[in-house]
C-alpha positions, 0 to 999 in steps of 0.5 A, spaced: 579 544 206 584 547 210 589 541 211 588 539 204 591 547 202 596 546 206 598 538 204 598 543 197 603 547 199 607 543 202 607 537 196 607 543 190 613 546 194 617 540 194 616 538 187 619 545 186 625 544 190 627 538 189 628 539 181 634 544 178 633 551 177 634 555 170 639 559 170 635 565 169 630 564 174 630 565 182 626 562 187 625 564 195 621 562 200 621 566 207 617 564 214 614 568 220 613 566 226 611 572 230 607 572 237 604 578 242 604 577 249 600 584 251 598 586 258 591 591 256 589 595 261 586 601 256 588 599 250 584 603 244 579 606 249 579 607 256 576 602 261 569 603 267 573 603 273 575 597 277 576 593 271 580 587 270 587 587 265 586 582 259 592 578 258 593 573 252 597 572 246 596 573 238 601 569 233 601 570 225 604 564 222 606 566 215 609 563 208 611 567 203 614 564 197 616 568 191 619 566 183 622 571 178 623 570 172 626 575 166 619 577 164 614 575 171 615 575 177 610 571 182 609 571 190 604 569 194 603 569 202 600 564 205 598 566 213 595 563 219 592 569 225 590 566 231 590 567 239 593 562 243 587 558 246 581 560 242 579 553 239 578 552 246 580 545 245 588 541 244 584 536 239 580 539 235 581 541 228 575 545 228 579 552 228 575 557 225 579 557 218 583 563 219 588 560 215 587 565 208 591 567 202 594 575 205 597 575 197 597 572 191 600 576 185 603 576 178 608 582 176 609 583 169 615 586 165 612 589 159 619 594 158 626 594 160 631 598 157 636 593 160 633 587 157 636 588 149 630 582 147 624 587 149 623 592 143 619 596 147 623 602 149 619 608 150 619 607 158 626 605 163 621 600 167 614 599 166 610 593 169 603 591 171 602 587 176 595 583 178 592 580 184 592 580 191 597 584 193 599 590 200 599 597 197 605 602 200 606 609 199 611 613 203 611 613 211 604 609 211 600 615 213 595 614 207 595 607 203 600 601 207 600 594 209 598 595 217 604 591 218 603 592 226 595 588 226 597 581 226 593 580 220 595 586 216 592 590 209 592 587 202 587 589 196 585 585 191 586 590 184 591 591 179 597 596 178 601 599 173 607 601 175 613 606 171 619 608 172 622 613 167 627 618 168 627 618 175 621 619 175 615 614 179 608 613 176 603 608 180 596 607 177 592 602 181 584 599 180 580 595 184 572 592 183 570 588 188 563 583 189 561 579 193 560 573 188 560 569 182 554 565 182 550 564 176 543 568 177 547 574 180 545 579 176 548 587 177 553 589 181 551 592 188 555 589 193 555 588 201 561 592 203 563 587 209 563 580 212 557 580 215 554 575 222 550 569 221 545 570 225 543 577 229 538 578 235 532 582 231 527 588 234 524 583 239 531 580 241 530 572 237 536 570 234 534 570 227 537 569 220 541 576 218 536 578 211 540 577 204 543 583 202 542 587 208 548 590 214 544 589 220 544 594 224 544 594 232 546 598 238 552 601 239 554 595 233 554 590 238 552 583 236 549 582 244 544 588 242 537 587 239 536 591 232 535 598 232 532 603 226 537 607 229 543 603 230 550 601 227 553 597 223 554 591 225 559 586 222 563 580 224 569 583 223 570 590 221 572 592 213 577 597 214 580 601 220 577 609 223 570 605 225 569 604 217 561 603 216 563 599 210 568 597 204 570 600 198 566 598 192 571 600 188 577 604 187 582 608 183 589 611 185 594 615 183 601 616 185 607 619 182 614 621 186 620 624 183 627 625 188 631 631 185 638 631 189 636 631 196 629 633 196 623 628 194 616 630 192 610 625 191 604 626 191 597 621 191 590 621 188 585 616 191 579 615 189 574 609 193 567 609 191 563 606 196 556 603 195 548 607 195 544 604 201 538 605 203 535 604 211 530 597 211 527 593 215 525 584 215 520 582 219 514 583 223 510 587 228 508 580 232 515 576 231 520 583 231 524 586 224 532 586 224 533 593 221 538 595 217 542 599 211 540 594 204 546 594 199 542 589 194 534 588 191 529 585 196 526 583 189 521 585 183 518 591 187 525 594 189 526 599 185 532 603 188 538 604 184 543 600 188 549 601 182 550 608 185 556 610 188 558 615 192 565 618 191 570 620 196 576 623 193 583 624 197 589 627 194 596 632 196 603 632 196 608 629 201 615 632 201 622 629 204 629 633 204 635 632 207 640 635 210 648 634 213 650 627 216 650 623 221 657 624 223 660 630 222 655 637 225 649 633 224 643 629 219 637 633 218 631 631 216 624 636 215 617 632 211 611 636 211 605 634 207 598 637 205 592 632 204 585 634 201 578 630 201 572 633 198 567 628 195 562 624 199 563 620 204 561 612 206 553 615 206 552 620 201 554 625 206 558 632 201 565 632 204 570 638 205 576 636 209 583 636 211 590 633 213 597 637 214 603 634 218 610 637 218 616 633 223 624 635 223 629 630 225 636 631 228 640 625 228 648 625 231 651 619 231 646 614 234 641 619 236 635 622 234 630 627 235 623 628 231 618 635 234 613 634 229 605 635 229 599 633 225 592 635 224 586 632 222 581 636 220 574 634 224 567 637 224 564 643 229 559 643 233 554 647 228 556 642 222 549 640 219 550 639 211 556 637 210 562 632 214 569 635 215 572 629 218 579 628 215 579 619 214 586 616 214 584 611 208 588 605 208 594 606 212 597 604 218 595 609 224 598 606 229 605 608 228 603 615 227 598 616 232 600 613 238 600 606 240 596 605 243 591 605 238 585 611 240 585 614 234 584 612 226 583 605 228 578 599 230 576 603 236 574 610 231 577 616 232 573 623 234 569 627 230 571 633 232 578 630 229 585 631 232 590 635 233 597 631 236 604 635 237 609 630 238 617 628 241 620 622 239 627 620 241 631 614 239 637 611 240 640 605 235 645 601 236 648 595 233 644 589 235 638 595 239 635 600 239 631 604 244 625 610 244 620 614 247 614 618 243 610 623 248 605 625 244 599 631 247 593 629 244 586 635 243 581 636 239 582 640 232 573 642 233 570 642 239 565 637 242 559 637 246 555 633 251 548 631 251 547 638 254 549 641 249 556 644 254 562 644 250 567 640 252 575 642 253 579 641 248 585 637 251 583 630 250 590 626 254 598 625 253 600 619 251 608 616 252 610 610 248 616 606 251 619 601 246 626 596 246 628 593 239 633 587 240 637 583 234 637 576 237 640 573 230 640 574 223 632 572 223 630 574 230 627 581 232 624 581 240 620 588 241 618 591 248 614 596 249 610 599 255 604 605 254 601 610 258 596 614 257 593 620 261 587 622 259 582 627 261 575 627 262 574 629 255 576 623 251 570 618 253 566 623 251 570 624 244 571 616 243 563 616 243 563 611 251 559 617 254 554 623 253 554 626 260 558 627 266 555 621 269 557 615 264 564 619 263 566 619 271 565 611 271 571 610 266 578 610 269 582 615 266 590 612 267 590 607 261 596 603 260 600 597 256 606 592 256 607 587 251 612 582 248 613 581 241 618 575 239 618 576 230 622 570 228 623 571 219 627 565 217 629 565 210 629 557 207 635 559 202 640 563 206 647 558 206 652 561 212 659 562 209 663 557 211 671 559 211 674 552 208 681 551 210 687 550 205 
C-alpha cells in the first residue's frame, strides 16, 4: 500500500510536469528533508540518578505540492517521520507505515473584488477551504502547527475565511469519527489511537475491548490494567498529557491592524466525548479496565453522543514603535485568554492565561523581558479545575525548549508562572540567542503528606545558533540546561514524597543538530547571459 502511494505521486506528478501549463494556472512542488541529531540527558522530565543520555537522530521527509488556479487552490503534503534504525533491519520493508498524509486541502474563492468575472461584491476576499489542513494564529500560543515536533498538527475541518476592509474573520468546524463502515450506528467516538493488545488485571496480554481506552498504570503499556490508571494509547492524541481528542470543534478568530496596533481575538470552542468507566473480563482470567466511549450492546443504556464543552476566548494585541535604526524598535504584546466550560472529563472549568513581553531592537540586537502565567488549581480545589490548557499550539517555543510544560510530558497542576529574558543577535547569513526563563508554580502543591511544597520549580537557559548555509539549507544548534529544584519531580507527577524525589537528578541538560534542507523544485538561478 505504501510504495503503491509513492509510485502514485511520482507518476501523477510527472504526468503534471511533463505537460504545458495554462497561463492562468501556477504549479509548485517544494521538499524537506530535516533530521535531529539530540543528545537527551532530561529532555521533558528529569532522569533517576545515574542514568544514561540517550542519543539518536529523527528525520521528516516531506513533499508538498500546490496548484493555484483563479477560483481554486489546491495543496497536499505528503510526510515521512522516522528514527534512524527504528525498522531494525537495512532490508525490510516492514517500517510501520509512517508514511501519511500531514495535508490535503482545497480552497475556494467565492469572492474577489480584483476579479471583475465574480459578481459577488459584498466582501474584498472571501473563501472556503476544506480538508486536511495546519491552523495558525498569532505567535502560536493557542492554535498553530507545532512545527518543532517532527511530525507536527493538522486538523481535518473546513474554514471560511474573509478579508474585508482591513478586517480578518476566520470561522472553522471540525467533526470527527472513527469510521465509515456499514452497520456504525450513531456518532460516539474513541478519541484516540488506541494499542492493539494491553495487559489486563492479571498482567495476560489480551486483545484491547472495542470502544474502550484502556487504562493502566501511570499510562503505561508495560503495566497491568488498573481501575485507577491513565489513559493509555499508542501515541498521544494532543500535547499537555491530553486524556483524549476532541470530537468536535468550533472556532472563531477575527484581527484588524490599525496603524501600528493589531487587535485579534479567539474564540474556540472543542467539545470532547462522554465516557463512562468500565470493565471487560473476569475474576478468574482478569478485567482490562477502562473509560468506554461507545455501546457495549443492547443493555448499554448510556448516553454516548454527549459532550462536554470547553470554551477558550480573548484578545491578543501587538504595537510597534520606532525603528531599528534610528534610537530603536519597539515592540509591546500582552493578551488575556479565558476558559470556562467543562474540561475532557466532565469536570466545570474556570481558568486563565495572560502574557505581557516588550521587545528592544537596535540594529542586529534585540531584548525581550516578558512574563506569562497559566492558571492551575490550588490545594483546596475539589469541585471545579482551574487549569489553564494551551489548546493546540506549540508550547516549545514559549515555555522553554526543552519541553517540561504543556507538551507529551504534562504540565503542573498547579499551573505555571514563567518571567523570561531572551536576547538575539541576527546577522545575515546567522543569528544567535539565549532565553533564561525561572520557572514557579502559579497554585501551590503538596506531597503525599499533605506539606506544601515551594513554589520555585527551576531556571532554564536555552542557547541556540541558526546558520543560512544556502538558499535552501538552514543547520541549527542548540544546548539547554535546566536547573530544577526539588519541587519539579513532584510537580511534573514522578514523585510524592522526598524519598522517590531525591532518586531523580536534579541538573538536566540537552544539545542538538538540526540539518533543514527545503528545496524548492521550480527555482531557476539567474543567469547572466553575455552580449
Amino acid at each position: 500500500m505504501r510504495k503503491n502511494l509513492i509510485i502514485t505521486i511520482v507518476v501523477g506528478l510527472a504526468f503534471i510536469l511533463g505537460k504545458p501549463f495554462n497561463g492562468h494556472a501556477q504549479f509548485s512542488l517544494m521538499g524537506q528533508l530535516r533530521t535531529r541529531t539530540e543528545v537527551r540527558n532530561g529532555l521533558g522530565n528529569l532522569v533517576p540518578k545515574g542514568s544514561k543520555p540517550a542519543v539518536f537522530t529523527s528525520q521528516r521527509t516531506r513533499l508538498a505540492f500546490a496548484y493555484k488556479w483563479d477560483r481554486v487552490t489546491f495543496g497536499a503534503t505528503v510526510q515521512d517521520v522516522r528514527v534512524w534504525g527504528q525498522d531494525a533491519s537495512s532490508i525490510s520493508n516492514a517500517d510501520g507505515n509512517r508514511l501519511m498524509l500531514h495535508e490535503g486541502w482545497a480552497d475556494i474563492t467565492l469572492a474577489n473584488k480584483a476579479d471583475t468575472t465574480i459578481k459577488f461584491k459584498a466582501l474584498d476576499l472571501l473563501s472556503f477551504k476544506i480538508g486536511r489542513q495546519e491552523l495558525i494564529y498569532d505567535d502560536v500560543r493557542l492554535i498553530g502547527n507545532l512545527d518543532w515536533l517532527q511530525q507536527a498538527r493538522r486538523h481535518d475541518m473546513a474554514l471560511l475565511k474573509t478579508v474585508h476592509k482591513g478586517w480578518q474573520v476566520d470561522l472553522g468546524y471540525a467533526f470527527n469519527q472513527n469510521s465509515d463502515a456499514f452497520g456504525v450506528t450513531g456518532t460516539s467516538y474513541v478519541p484516540g489511537n488506541i494499542p492493539a493488545y494491553v495487559k489486563n488485571s492479571a498482567g495476560a496480554l489480551v486483545p484491547t475491548p472495542a470502544g474502550i481506552v484502556p487504562l493502566a498504570a501511570s499510562g503505561s503499556i508495560a503495566n497491568n490494567s488498573v481501575k485507577t490508571g491513565a489513559p493509555l494509547w499508542s501515541n498521544p492524541p494532543s500535547t499537555n498529557s491530553a486524556t483524549q481528542d476532541y470530537k468536535s470543534f468550533a472556532s472563531l478568530y477575527v484581527s484588524r491592524k490599525f496603524n501600528q496596533t493589531k487587535f485579534s481575538a479567539l474564540f474556540f470552542n472543542d467539545n470532547f466525548g462522554k465516557y463512562k468507566l468500565d470493565s471487560v473480563g473476569s475474576v478468574s482470567t482478569g478485567y482490562v479496565y477502562g473509560r468506554r466511549f461507545s455501546k457495549s450492546g443492547a443493555s448499554d443504556t448510556y448516553d454516548y453522543s454527549g459532550t462536554s464543552n470547553r470554551y477558550t476566548y480573548g484578545l491578543m494585541i501587538n504595537h510597534t514603535l520606532g525603528n531599528a535604526s534610528g534610537f530603536g524598535k519597539i515592540a509591546i504584546q500582552a493578551a488575556y485568554y479565558h476558559q470556562s466550560g467543562k474540561n475532557r472529563d466532565g469536570v466545570k472549568l474556570d481558568a486563565y492565561h495572560y502574557t505581557i513581553a516588550g521587545t528592544y531592537q537596535k540594529g542586529k540586537w534585540s531584548f525581550t523581558p516578558g512574563y506569562d502565567v497559566l492558571s492551575g488549581n490550588s490545594v483546596s480545589t475539589t469541585t471545579e479545575d482551574n487549569r489553564f490548557d494551551p489548546l493546540y499550539g506549540t508550547p516549545h517555543k514559549h515555555w522553554g525548549y526543552m519541553d517540561y510544560f504543556y507538551v507529551g510530558t504534562g504540565a503542573p497542576a498547579g499551573g505555571l508562572n514563567n518571567p523570561y529574558f531572551k536576547v538575539k543577535y541576527t546577522a545575515n547569513t546567522y543569528s544567535f540567542s539565549a532565553d533564561v526563563h525561572s520557572f514557579s508554580l502559579n497554585k501551590p502543591m503538596t506531597k503525599a503528606d499533605k506539606s506544601t511544597l515551594d513554589n520555585n520549580l527551576g531556571t532554564e537557559v536555552d542557547l541556540t545558533l541558526s546558520y543560512a548555509m544556502n538558499k535552501f539549507t538552514v543547520i541549527d544548534l542548540g544546548y539547554s540546561v535546566m536547573n530544577a529544584t526539588k519541587t519539579m519531580p513532584f510537580a511534573k507527577g514522578q514523585a510524592t514524597t522526598d524519598a522517590v524525589a531525591d532518586t531523580y537528578r536534579r541538573n538536566a541538560n540537552w544539545v542538538y543538530l538540526m540539518i533543514n534542507i527545503r528545496p524548492d523544485f521550480f527555482f531557476a538561478k539567474p543567469v547572466a547571459i553575455k552580449q
